[in-house]
Backbone as XML, in Angstrom:
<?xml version="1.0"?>
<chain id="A" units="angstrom">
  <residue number="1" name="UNK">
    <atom name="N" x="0.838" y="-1.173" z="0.000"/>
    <atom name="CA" x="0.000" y="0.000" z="0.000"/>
    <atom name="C" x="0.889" y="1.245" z="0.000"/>
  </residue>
  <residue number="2" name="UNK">
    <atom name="N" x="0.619" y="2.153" z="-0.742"/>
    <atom name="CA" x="1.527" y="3.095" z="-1.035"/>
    <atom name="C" x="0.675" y="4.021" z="0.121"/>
  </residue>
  <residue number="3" name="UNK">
    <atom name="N" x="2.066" y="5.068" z="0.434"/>
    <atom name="CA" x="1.190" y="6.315" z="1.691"/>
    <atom name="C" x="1.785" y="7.577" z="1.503"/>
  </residue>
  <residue number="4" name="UNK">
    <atom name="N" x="0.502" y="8.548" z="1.017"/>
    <atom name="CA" x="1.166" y="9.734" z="0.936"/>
    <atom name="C" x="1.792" y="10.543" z="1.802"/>
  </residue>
  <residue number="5" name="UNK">
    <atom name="N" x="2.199" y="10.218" z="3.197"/>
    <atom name="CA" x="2.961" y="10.543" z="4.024"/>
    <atom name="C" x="4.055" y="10.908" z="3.817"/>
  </residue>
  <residue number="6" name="UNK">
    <atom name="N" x="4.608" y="12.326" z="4.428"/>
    <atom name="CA" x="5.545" y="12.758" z="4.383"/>
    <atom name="C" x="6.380" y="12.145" z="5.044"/>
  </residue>
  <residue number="7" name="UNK">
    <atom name="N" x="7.745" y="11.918" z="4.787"/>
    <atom name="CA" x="8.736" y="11.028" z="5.231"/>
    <atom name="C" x="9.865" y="12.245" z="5.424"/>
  </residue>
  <residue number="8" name="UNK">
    <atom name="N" x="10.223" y="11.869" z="6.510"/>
    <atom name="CA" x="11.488" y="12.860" z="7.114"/>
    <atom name="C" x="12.406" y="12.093" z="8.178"/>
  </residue>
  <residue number="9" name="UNK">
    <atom name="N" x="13.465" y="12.481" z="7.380"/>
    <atom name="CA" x="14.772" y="11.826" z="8.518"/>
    <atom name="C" x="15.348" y="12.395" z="8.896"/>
  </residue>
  <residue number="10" name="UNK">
    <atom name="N" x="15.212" y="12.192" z="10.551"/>
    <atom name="CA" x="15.935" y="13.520" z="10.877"/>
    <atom name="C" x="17.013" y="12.641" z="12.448"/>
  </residue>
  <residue number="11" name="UNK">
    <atom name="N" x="18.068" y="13.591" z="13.121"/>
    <atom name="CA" x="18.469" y="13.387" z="14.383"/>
    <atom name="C" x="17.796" y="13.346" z="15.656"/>
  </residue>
  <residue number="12" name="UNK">
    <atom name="N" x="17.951" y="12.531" z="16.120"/>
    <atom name="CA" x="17.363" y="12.120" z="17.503"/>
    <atom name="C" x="16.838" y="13.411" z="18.439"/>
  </residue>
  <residue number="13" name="UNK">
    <atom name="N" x="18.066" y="14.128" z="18.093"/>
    <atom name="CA" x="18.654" y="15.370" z="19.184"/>
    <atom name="C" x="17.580" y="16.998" z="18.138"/>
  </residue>
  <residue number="14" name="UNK">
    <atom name="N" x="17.455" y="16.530" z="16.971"/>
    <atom name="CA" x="15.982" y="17.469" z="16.247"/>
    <atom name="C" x="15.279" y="17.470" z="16.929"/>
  </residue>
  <residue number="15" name="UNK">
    <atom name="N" x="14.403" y="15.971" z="17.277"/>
    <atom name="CA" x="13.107" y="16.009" z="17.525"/>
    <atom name="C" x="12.501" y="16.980" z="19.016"/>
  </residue>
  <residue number="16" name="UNK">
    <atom name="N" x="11.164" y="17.221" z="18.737"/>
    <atom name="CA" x="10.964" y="18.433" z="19.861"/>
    <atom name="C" x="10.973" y="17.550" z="20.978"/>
  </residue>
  <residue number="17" name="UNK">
    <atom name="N" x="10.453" y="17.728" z="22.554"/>
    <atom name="CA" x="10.102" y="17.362" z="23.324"/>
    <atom name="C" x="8.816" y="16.417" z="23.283"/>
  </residue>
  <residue number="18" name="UNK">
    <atom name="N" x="7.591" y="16.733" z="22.995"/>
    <atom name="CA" x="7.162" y="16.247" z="22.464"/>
    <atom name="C" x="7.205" y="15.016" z="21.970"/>
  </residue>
  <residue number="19" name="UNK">
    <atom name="N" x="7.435" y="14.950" z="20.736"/>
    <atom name="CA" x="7.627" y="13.463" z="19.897"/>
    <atom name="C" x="8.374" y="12.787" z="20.402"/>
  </residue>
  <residue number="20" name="UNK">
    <atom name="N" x="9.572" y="13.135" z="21.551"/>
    <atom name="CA" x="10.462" y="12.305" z="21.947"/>
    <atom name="C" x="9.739" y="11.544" z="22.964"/>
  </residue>
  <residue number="21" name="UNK">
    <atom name="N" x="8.457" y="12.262" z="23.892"/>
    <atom name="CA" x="8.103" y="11.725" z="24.890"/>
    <atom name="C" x="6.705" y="10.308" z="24.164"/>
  </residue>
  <residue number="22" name="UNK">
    <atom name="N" x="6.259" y="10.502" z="23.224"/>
    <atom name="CA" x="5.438" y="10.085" z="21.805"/>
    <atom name="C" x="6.525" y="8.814" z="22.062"/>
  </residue>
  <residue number="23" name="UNK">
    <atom name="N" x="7.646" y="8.777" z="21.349"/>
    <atom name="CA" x="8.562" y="8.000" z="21.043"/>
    <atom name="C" x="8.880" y="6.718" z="21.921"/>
  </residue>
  <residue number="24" name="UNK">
    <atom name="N" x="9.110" y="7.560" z="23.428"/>
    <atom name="CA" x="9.328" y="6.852" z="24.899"/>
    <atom name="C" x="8.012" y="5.176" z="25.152"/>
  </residue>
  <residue number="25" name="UNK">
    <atom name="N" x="6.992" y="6.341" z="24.670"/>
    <atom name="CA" x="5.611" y="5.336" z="25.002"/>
    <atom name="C" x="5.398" y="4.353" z="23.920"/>
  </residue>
  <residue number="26" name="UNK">
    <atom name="N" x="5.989" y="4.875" z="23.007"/>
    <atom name="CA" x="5.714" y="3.538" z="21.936"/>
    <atom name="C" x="6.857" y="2.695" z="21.799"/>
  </residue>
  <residue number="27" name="UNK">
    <atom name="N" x="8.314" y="3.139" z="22.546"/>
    <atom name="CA" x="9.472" y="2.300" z="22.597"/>
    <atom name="C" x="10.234" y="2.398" z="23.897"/>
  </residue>
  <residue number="28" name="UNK">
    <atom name="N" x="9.221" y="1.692" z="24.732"/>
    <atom name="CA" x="9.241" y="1.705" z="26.537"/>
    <atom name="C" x="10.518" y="0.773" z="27.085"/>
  </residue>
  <residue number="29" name="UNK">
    <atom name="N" x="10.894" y="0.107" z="26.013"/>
    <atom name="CA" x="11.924" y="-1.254" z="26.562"/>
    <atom name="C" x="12.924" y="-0.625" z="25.569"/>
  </residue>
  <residue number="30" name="UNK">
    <atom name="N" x="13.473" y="0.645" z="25.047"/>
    <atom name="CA" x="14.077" y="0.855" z="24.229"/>
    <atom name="C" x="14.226" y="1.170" z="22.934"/>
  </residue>
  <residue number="31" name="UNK">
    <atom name="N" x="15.241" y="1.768" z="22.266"/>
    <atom name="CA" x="15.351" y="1.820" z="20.854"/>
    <atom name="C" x="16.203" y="0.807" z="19.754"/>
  </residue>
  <residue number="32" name="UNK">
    <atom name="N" x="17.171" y="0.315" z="20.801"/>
    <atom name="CA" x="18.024" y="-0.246" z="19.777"/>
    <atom name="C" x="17.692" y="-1.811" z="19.232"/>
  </residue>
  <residue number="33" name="UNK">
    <atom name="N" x="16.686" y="-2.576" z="19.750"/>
    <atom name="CA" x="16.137" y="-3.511" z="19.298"/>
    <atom name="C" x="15.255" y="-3.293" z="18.015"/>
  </residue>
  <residue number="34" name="UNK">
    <atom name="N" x="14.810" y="-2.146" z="17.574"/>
    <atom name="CA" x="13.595" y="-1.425" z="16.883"/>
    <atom name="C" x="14.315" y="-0.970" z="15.909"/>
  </residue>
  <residue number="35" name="UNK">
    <atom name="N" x="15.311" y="-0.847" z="15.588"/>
    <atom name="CA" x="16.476" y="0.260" z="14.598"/>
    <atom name="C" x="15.907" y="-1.040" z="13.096"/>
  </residue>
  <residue number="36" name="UNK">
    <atom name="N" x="15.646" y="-0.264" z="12.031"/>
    <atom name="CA" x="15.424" y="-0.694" z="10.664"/>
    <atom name="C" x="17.494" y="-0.162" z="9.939"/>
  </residue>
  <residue number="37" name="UNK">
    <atom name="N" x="17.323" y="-0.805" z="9.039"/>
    <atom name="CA" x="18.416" y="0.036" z="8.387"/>
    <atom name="C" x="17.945" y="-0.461" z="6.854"/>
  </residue>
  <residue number="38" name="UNK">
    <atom name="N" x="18.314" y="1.112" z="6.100"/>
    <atom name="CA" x="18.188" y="0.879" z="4.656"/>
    <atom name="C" x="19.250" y="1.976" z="4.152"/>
  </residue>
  <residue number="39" name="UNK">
    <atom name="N" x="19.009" y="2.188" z="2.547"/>
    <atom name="CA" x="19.959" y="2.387" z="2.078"/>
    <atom name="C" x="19.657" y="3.981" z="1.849"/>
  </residue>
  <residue number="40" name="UNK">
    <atom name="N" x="21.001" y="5.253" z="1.623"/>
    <atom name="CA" x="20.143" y="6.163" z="1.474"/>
    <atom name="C" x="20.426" y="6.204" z="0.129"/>
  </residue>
  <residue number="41" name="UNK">
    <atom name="N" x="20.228" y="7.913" z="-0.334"/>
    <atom name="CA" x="20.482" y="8.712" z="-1.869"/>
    <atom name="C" x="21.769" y="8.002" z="-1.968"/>
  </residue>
  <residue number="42" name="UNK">
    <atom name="N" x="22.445" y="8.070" z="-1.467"/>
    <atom name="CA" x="24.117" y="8.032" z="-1.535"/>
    <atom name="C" x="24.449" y="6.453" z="-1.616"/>
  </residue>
  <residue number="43" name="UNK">
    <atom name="N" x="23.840" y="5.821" z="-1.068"/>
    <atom name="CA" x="23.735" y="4.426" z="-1.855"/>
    <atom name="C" x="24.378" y="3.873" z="0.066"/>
  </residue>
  <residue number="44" name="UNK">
    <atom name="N" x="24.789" y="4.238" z="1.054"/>
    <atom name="CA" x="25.121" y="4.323" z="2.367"/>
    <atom name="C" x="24.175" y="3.393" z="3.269"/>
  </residue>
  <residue number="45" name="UNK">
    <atom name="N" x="24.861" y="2.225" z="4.269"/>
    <atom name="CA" x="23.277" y="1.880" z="5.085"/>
    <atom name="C" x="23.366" y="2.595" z="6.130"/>
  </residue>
  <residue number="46" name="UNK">
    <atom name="N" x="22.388" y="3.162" z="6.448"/>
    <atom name="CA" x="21.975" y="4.065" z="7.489"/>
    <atom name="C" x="20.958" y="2.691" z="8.448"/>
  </residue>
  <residue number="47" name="UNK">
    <atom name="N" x="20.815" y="3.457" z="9.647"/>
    <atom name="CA" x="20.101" y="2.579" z="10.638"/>
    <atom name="C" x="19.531" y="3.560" z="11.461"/>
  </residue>
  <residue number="48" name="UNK">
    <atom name="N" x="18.011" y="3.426" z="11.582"/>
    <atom name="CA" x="16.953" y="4.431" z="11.851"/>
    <atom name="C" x="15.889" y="3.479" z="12.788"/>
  </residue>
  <residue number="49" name="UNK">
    <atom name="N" x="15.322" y="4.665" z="13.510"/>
    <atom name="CA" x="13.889" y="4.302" z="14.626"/>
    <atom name="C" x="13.173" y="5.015" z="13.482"/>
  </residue>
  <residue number="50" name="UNK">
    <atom name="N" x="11.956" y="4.165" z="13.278"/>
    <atom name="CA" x="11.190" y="4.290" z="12.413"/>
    <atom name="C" x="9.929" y="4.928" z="14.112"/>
  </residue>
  <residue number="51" name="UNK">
    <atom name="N" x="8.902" y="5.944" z="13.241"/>
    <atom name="CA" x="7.905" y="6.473" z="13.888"/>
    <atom name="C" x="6.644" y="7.258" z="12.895"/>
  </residue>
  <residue number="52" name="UNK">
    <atom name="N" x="5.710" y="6.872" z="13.353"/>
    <atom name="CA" x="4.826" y="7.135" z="12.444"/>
    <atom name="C" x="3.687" y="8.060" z="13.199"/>
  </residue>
  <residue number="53" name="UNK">
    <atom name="N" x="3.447" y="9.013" z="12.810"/>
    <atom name="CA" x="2.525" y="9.500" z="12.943"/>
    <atom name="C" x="1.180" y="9.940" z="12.082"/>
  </residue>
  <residue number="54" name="UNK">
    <atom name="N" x="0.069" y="10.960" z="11.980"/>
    <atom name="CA" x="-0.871" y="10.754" z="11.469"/>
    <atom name="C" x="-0.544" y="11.073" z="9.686"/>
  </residue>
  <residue number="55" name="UNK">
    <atom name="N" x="0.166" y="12.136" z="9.881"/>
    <atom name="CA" x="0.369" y="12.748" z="8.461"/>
    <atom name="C" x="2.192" y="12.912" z="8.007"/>
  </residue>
  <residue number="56" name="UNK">
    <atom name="N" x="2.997" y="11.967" z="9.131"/>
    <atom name="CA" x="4.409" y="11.900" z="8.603"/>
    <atom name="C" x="5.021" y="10.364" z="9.255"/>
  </residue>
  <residue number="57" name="UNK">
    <atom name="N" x="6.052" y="10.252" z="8.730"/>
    <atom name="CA" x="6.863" y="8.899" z="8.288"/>
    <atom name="C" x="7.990" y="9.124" z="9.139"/>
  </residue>
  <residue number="58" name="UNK">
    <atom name="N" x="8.429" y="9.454" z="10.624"/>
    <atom name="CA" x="10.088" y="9.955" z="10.444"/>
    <atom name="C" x="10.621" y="8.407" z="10.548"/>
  </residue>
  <residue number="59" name="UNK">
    <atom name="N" x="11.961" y="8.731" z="10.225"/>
    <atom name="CA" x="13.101" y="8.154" z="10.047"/>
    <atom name="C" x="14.440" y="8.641" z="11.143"/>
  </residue>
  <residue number="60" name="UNK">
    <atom name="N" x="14.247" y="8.145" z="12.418"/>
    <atom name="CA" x="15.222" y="8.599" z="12.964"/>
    <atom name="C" x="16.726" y="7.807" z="12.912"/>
  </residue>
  <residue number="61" name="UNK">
    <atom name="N" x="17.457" y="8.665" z="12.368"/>
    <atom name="CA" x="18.665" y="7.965" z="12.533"/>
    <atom name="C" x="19.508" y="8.145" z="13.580"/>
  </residue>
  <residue number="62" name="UNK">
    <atom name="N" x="19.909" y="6.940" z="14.261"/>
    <atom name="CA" x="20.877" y="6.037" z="15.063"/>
    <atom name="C" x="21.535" y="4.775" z="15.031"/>
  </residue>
  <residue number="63" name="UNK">
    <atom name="N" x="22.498" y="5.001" z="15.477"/>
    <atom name="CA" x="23.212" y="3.512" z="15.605"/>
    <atom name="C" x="22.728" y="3.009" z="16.647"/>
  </residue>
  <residue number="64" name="UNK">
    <atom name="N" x="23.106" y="1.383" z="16.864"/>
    <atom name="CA" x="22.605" y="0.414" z="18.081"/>
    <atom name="C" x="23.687" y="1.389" z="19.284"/>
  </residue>
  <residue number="65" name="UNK">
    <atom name="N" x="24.980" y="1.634" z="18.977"/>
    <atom name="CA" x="25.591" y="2.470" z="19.800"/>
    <atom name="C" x="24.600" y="3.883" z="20.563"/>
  </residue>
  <residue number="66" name="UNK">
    <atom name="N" x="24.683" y="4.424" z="19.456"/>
    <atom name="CA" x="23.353" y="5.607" z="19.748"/>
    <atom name="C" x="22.197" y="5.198" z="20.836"/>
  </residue>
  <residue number="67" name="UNK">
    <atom name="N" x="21.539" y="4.844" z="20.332"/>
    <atom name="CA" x="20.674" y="4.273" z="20.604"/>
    <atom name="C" x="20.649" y="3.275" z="22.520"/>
  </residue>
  <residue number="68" name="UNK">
    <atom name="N" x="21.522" y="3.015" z="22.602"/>
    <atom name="CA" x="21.615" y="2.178" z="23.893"/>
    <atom name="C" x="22.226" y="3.723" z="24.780"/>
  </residue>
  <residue number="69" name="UNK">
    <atom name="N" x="23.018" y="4.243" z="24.557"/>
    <atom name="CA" x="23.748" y="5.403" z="25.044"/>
    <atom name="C" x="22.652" y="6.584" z="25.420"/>
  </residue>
  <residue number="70" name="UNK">
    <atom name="N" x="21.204" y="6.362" z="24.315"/>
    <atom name="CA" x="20.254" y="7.490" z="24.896"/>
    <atom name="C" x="19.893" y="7.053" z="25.833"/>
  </residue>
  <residue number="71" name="UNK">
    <atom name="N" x="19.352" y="5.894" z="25.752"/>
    <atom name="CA" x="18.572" y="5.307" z="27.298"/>
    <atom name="C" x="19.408" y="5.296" z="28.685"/>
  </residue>
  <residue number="72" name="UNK">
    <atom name="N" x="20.711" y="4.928" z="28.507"/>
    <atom name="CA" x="21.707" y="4.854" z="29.753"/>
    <atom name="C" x="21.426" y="6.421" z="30.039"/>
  </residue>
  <residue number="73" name="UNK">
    <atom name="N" x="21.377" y="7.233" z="29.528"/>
    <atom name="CA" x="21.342" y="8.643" z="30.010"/>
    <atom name="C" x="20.284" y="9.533" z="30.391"/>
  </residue>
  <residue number="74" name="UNK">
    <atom name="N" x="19.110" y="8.621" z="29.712"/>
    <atom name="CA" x="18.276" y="9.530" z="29.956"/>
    <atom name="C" x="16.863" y="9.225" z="31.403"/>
  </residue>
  <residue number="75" name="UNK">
    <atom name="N" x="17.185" y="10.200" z="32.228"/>
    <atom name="CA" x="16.576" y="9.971" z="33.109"/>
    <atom name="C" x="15.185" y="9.276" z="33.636"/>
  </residue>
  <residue number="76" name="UNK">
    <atom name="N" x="14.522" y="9.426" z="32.564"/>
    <atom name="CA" x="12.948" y="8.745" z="32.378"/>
    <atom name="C" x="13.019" y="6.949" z="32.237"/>
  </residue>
  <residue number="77" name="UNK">
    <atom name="N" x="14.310" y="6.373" z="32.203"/>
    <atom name="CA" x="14.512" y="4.555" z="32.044"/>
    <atom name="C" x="14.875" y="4.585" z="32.906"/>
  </residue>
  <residue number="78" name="UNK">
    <atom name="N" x="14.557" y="3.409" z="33.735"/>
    <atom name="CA" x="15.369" y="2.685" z="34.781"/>
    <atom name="C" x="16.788" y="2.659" z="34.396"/>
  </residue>
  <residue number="79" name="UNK">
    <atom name="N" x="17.443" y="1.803" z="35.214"/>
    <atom name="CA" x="18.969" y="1.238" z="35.261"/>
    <atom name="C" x="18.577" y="-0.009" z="34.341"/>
  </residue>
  <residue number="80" name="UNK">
    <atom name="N" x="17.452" y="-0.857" z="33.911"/>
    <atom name="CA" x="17.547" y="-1.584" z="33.278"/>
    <atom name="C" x="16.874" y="-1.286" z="31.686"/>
  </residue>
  <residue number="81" name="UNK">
    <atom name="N" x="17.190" y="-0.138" z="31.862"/>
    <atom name="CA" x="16.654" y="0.513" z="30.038"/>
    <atom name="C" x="15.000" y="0.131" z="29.591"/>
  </residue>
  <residue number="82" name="UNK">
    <atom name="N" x="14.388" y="0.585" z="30.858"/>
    <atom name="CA" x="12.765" y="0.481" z="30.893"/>
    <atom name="C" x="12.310" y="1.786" z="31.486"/>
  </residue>
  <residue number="83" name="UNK">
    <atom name="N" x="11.218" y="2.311" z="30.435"/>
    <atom name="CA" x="10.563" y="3.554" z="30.741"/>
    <atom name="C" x="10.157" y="3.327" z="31.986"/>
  </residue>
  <residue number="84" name="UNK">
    <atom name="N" x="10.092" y="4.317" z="33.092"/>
    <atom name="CA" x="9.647" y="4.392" z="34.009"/>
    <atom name="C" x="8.225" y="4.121" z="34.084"/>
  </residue>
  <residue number="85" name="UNK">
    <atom name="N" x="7.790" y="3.529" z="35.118"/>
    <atom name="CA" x="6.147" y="3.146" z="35.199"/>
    <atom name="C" x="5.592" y="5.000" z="35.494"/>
  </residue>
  <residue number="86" name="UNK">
    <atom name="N" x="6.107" y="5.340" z="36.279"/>
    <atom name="CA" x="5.182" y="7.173" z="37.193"/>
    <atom name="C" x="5.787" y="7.779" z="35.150"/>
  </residue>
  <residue number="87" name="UNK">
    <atom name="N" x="6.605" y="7.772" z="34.924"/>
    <atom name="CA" x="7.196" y="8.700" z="33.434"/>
    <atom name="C" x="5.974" y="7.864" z="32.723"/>
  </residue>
  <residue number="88" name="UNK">
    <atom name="N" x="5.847" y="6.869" z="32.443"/>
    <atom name="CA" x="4.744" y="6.347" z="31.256"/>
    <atom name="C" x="3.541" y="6.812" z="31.312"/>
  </residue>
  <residue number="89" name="UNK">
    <atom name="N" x="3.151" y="6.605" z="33.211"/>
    <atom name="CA" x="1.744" y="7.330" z="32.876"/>
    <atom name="C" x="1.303" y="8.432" z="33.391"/>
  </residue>
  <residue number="90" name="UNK">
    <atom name="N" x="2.684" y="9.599" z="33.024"/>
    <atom name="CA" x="2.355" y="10.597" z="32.736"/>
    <atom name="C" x="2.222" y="11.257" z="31.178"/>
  </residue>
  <residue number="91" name="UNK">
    <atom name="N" x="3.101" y="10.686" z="30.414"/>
    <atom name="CA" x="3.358" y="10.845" z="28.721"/>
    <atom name="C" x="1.636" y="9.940" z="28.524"/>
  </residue>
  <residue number="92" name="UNK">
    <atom name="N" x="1.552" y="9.198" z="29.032"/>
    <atom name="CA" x="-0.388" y="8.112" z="28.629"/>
    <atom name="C" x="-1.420" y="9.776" z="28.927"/>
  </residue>
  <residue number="93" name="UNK">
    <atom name="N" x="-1.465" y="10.120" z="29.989"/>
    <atom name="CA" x="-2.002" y="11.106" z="30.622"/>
    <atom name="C" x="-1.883" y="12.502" z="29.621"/>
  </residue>
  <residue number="94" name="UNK">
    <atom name="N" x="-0.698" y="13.276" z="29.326"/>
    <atom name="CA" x="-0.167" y="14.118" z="28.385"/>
    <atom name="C" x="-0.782" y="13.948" z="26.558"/>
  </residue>
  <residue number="95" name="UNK">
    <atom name="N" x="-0.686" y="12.522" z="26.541"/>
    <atom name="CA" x="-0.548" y="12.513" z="25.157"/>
    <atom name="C" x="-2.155" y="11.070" z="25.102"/>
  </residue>
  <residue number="96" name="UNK">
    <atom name="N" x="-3.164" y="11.314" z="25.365"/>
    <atom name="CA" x="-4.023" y="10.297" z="25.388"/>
    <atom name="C" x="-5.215" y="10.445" z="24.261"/>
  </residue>
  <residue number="97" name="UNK">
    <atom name="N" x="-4.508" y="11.513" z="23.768"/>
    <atom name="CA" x="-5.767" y="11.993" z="22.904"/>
    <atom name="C" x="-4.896" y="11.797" z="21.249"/>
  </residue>
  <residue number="98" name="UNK">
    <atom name="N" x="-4.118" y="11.648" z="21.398"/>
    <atom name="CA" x="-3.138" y="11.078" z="19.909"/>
    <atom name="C" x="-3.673" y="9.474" z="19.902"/>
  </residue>
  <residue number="99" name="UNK">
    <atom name="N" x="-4.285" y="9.814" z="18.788"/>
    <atom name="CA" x="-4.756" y="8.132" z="18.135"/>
    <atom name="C" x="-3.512" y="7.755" z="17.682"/>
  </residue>
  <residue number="100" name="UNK">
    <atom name="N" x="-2.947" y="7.990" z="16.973"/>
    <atom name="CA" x="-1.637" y="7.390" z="15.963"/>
    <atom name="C" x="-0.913" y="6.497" z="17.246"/>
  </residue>
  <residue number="101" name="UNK">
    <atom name="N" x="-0.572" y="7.087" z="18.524"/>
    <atom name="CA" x="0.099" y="5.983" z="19.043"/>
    <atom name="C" x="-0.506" y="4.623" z="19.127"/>
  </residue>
  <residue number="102" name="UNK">
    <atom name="N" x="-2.191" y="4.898" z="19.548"/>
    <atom name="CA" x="-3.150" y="3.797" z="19.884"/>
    <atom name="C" x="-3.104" y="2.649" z="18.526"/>
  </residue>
  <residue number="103" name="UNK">
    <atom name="N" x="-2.442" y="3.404" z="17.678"/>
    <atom name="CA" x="-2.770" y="2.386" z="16.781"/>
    <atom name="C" x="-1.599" y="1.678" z="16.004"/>
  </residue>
  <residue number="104" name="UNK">
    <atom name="N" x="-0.433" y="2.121" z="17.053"/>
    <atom name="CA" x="1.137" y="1.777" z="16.985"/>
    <atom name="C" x="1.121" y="0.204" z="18.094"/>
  </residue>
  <residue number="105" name="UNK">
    <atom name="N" x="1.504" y="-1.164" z="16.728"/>
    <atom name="CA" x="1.912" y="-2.469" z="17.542"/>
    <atom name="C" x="2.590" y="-2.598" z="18.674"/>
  </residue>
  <residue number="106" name="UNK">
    <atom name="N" x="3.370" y="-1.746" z="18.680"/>
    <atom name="CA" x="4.381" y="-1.828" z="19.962"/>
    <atom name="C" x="3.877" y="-0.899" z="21.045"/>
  </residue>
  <residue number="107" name="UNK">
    <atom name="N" x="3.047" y="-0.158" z="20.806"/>
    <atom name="CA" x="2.383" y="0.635" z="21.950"/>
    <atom name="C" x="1.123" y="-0.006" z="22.598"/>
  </residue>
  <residue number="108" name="UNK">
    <atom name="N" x="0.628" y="-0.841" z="21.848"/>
    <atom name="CA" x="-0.426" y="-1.335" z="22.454"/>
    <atom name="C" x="0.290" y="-2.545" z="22.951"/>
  </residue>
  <residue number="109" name="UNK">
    <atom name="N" x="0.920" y="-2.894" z="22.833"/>
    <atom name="CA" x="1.724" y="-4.777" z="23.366"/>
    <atom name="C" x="2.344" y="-3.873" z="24.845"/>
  </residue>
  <residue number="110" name="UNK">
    <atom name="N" x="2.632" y="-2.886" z="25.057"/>
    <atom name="CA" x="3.482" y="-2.274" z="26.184"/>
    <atom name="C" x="2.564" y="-1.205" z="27.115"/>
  </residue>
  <residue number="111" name="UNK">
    <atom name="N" x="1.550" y="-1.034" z="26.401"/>
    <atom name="CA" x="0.720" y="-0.639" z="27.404"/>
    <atom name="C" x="-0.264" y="-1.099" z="28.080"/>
  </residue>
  <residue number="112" name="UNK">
    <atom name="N" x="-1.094" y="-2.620" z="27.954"/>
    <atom name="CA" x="-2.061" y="-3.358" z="28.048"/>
    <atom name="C" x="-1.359" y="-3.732" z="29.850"/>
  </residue>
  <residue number="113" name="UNK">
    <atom name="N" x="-2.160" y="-3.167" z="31.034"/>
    <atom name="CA" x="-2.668" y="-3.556" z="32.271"/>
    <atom name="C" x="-3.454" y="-4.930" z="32.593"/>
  </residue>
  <residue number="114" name="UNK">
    <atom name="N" x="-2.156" y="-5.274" z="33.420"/>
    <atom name="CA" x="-2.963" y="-6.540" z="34.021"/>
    <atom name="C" x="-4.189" y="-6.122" z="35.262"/>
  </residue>
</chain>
């Protein structure tokens, strides 16, 4: 199925606040398991967190390096590179009215309450 979605690749360290916290909830156990890699203009493999939203495609590029190095740092994961339970459901709370996550595989497999 082809999608007229705008597709944009951009740096981790671009994205606003926002989409990063978007990002957190739909990739709660991490990024670097999730990394796609393809080829670019330049004929280069690049390796990207794919994220989708209603009317764009991004393409974030990182390495598995990258990528493990955000979570060790960033305050919202545990020590074992898991979104915080109080951080998740405040970004659930913040952002509950965005369908696009609700309808993201990995957001619904990571948010479903026992």
């Amino acid at each position: 199925m082809k999608t007229s979605k705008l597709r944009i690749i951009l740096n981790y360290e671009k994205l606003s606040a926002v989409l990063k916290e978007q990002i957190k909830l739909v990739y709660p156990e991490g990024f670097s398991q999730h990394l796609i890699e393809y080829t670019n203009k330049h004929g280069a493999a690049v390796s990207a967190l794919p994220f989708e939203t209603d009317d764009k495609i991004y393409m974030i590029k990182m390495s598995v390096n990258l990528a493990t190095q955000l979570i060790e740092i960033d305050p919202d994961y545990s020590e074992d590179g898991i979104l915080l339970e109080q951080i998740k459901d405040k970004y659930q709370d913040e952002h509950s009215d965005i369908d696009y996550l609700s309808e993201n595989d990995n957001y619904n497999r990571n948010t479903q309450r026992i």
